[in-house]
N, C-alpha and C positions, 0 to 999 in steps of 0.2 A: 369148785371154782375158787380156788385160794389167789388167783391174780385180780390184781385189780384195774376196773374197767377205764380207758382213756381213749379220749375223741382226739383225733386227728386231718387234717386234710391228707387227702393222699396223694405221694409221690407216685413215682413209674411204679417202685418195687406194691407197692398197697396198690394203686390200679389193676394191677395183674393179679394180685391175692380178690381183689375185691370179683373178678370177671371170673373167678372160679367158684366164689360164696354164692354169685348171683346164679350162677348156673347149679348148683347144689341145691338150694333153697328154695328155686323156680321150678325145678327138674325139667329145664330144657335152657341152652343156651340163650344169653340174655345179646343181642347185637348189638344195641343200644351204646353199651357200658365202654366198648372200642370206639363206636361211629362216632360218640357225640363228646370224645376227649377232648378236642378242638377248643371245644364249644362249652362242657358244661363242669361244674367246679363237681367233685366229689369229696365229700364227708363218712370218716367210716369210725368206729367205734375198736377198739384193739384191747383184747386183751392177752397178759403174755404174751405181745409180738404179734399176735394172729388176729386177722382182721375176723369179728366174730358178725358186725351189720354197718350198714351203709347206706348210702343212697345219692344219687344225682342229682343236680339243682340246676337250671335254666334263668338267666338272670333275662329277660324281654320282657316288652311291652304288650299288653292286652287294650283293647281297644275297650272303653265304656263309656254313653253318653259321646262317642265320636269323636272321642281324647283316648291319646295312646298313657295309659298307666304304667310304671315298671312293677315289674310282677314275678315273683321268684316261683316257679314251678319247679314242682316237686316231683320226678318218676325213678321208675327200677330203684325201690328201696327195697332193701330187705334186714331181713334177721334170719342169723342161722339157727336149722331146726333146733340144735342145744341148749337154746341161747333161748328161747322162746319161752313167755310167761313169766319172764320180770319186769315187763313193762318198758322194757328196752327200745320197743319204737316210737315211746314218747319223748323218752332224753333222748332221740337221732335226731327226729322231726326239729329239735330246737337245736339242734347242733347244727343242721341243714340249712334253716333260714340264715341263723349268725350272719354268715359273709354275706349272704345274698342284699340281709336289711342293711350289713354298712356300705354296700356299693346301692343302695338308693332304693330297693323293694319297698312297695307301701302296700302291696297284697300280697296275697300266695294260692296258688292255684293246685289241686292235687285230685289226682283221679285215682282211688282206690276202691276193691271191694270192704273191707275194711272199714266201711261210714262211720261203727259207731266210735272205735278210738280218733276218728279225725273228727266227730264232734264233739267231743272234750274237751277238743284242744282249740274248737272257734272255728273252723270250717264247717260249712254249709253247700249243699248241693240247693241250686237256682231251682232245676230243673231237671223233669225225667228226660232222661237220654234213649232213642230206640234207633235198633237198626233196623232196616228196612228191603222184604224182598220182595217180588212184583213179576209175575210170569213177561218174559218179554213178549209173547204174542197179545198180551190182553196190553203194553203199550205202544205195541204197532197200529194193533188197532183205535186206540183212544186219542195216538197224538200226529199233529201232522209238525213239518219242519216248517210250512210256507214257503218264504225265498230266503230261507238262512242257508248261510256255506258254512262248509264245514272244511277246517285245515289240520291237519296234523301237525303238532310241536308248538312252544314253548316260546312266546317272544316278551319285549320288554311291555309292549302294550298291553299284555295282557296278565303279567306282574302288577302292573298298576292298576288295571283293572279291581285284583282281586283283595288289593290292599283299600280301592277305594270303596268296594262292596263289604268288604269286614267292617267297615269303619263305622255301619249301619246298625250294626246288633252289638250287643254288648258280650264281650267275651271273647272275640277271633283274636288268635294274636295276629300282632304286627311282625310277621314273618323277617327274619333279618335275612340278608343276601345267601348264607348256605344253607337257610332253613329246606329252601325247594331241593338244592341238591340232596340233601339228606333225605329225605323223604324218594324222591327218581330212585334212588341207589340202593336203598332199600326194602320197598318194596315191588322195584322193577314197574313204575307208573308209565302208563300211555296218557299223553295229553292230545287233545282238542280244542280246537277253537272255535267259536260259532258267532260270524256277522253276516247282519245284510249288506246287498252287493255295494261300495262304494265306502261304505260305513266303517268305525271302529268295534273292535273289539266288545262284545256285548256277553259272551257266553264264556267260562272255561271250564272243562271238565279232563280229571286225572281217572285212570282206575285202573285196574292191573287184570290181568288173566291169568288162569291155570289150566294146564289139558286135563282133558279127563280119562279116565283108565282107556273108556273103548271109546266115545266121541264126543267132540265137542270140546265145550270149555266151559269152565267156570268164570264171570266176569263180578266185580268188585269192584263200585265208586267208590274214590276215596275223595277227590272235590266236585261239589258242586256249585260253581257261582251264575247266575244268572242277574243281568241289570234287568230283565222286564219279565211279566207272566210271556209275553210272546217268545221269547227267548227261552226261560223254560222249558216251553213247552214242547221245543224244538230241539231242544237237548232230550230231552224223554222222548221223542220221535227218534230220535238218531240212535239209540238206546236200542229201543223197539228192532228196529235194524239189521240187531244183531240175534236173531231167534232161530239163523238156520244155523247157527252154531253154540249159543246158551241159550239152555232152557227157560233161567231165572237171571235177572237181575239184583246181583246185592248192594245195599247200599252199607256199608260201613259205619259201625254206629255213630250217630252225631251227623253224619254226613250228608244228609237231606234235608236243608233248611226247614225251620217248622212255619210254613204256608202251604196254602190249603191246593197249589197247584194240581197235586196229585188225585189228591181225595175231591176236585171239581171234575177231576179231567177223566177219569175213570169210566167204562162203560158198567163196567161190572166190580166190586171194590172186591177184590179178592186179595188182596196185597197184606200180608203179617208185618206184622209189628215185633221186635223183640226186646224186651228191656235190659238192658244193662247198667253195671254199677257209672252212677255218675258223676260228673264232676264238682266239683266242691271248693267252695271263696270262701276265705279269710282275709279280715282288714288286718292289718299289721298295724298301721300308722293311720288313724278314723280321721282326723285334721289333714292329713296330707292327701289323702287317700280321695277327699270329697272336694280339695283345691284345685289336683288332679286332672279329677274326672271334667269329664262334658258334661254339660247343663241346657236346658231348651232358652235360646237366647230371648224367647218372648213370655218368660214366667218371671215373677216379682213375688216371691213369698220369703216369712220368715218363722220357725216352727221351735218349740222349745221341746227338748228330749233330753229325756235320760237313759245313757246305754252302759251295762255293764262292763265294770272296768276290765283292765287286759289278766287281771288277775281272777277274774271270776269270783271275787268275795265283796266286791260292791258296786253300786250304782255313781254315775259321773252324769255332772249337767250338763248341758251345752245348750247353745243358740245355733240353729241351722238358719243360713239367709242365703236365697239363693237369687241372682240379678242377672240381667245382661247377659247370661251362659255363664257365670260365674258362680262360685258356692264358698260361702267360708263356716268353719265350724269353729266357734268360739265360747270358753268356760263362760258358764253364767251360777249364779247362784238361785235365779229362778228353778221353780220345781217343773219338771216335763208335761207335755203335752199328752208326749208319747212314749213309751217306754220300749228299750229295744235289746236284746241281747247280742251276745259280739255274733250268734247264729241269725240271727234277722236283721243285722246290721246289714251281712253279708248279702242274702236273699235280695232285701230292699236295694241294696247299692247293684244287684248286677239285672235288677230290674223283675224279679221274678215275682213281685206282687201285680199283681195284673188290676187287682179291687180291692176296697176294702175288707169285702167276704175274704178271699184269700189270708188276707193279711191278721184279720183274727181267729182264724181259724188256725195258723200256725204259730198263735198263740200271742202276735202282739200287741201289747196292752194301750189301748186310747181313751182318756176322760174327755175328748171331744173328738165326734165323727168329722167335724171340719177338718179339724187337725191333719188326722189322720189319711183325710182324703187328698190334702193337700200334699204329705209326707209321699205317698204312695203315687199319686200322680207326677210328680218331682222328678220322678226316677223310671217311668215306666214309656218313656220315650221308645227305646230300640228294646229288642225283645231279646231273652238271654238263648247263645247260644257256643257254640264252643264246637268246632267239627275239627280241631288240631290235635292230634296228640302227639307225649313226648312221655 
């Protein structure tokens, strides 16, 4: 390899180099890399002319604490097989973010199997992600609709609907106006809609089908929002529904909010779980990051921590004060309460400490259980979850 290596954004001509690396490197066509040109800035690395790794970047808003954050996601990255084992998708990763942090990112979001080079570098996965499948007759049997209608397609209420139901966990993004199209177009989604008679919009569910060699279909949720357990439960009845033609219901990883609707409503819990690699937070900007964010408008605490710097060779002080739904983090030269790394920074901010147990057990350090209780309570409002991918 006598050229040497340069980062570049890429024009038309490195887009099209890049839609042919990603299909080499995947070994199956990447869709993404055309669909989301619109939409999303691509960084690739070239040497000698030839685009040798890359990757795509999503400059939107994530919802945490019930405030939309701007959040630079990261997907369809690669490196070519050649190319592999110099550590090359560490200098992409930081080439990736660049634009994204000057046009305003103060996280980063990225979903790879890959976890342990993405915690290197300050990404943290919240939370185990599983997909989810469920004999449709065992929830014909388990659920009823009541008096919920059920409509076919896509309206503005229930856009809004689904933006004001992310707004509750920490993690959905805030969908921008061709996010939906994207998604319909590519993986060919059927929508629903489910209210009681008279009512708004309470229910919305997307999912796609495939035939199968000799009968039936294959069915596959990809949203599911629900405003109430009654509603839920009448979406899994409508589901059910569909048993004289799929065997199984999949639910697409992430895809099934994590409540217990399922696992109450079950007669018999036969339903697999499968885990997959999951999603992973990085704070970019920890000050911006936590001014940000949503805060429970009727908490009053103030908490002294120290979190390792962005360089990973030291510790920084700060003052957390959190009022009114407000938060500020400001340099103090007080010694911490709590101690936190830029990986538990992430965890804690996207709510994935649920208890203290939790919280020490993945290893972060408190000279008082107050402290710490308070830290971890702070944040543990909306529960982390993430059912978008890009």
């Amino acid at each position: 390899m006598n050229h040497q290596l340069t980062f570049t954004a890429a024009d038309n001509g490195l887009w099209e180099q890049y839609d042919q690396l990603a299909a080499r490197a995947y070994g199956h066509p990447i869709s993404d890399v055309i669909h989301l040109r619109e939409h999303a800035d691509l960084q690739v690395a070239l040497r000698g002319g030839r685009v040798v790794a890359g990757g795509l970047g999503l400059l939107v808003d994530q919802f945490f604490g019930g405030a939309p954050v701007p959040s630079a996601c990261l997907g369809d990255g690669c490196v070519a097989p050649e190319e592999r084992g110099e550590h090359l998708a560490t200098d992409m990763a930081t080439e990736r973010l660049r634009p994204l942090i000057d046009r305003g990112a103060v996280i980063s979001t990225i979903v790879t199997s890959s976890t342990g080079y993405a915690r290197r570098l300050g990404w943290e996965a919240p939370v185990d992600v599983l997909a989810w499948a469920v004999a449709t007759d065992d929830l014909k049997r388990a659920f009823t609709g009541e008096d919920f209608e059920v409509e076919h397609g896509l309206t503005d209420e229930a856009e809004d609907l689904q933006h004001q139901l992310a707004r509750q966990w920490n993690g959905p993004v805030h969908r921008p106006a061709w996010w939906t199209r994207w998604k319909q177009e590519k993986s060919n989604l059927t929508t629903y809609r489910f209210a009681r008679p008279g009512l708004p919009t309470a229910g919305l569910l997307t999912l796609a089908t495939k035939r199968h060699e000799r009968h039936g279909m294959s069915l596959v949720v990809h949203d599911f929002w629900a405003a109430s357990q009654p509603t839920a439960a009448a979406m899994l009845a409508f589901l059910g529904r569909h048993n004289t033609r799929a065997r199984t219901i999949n639910f697409r990883r992430g895809a099934l909010p994590p409540y217990p609707t399922l696992l109450h409503g079950l007669r018999h819990h036969r339903a697999t779980a499968e885990s997959w690699h999951p999603w992973m937070l990085r704070i970019l900007d920890a000050p911006e990051a936590i001014r940000l964010r949503g805060w429970p408008a009727d908490l009053t605490t103030t908490i002294h921590v120290e979190i390792e710097n962005p360089t990973g060779d030291g510790w920084d002080r700060w003052l957390l004060h959190i009022k009114d739904g407000s938060a500020e983090l400001t340099p103090t030269s007080v010694p911490g309460e709590v101690t936190l790394s830029r990986k538990q920074l992430a965890v804690w901010y996207a709510g994935g400490y649920r208890s203290t147990t939790s919280a020490r057990m993945a290893g972060v350090h408190a000279k008082s259980d107050k402290a710490l209780a308070a830290l971890v309570h702070s944040a543990a409002l909306f529960e982390p979850w993430l059912p978008d991918h890009f």
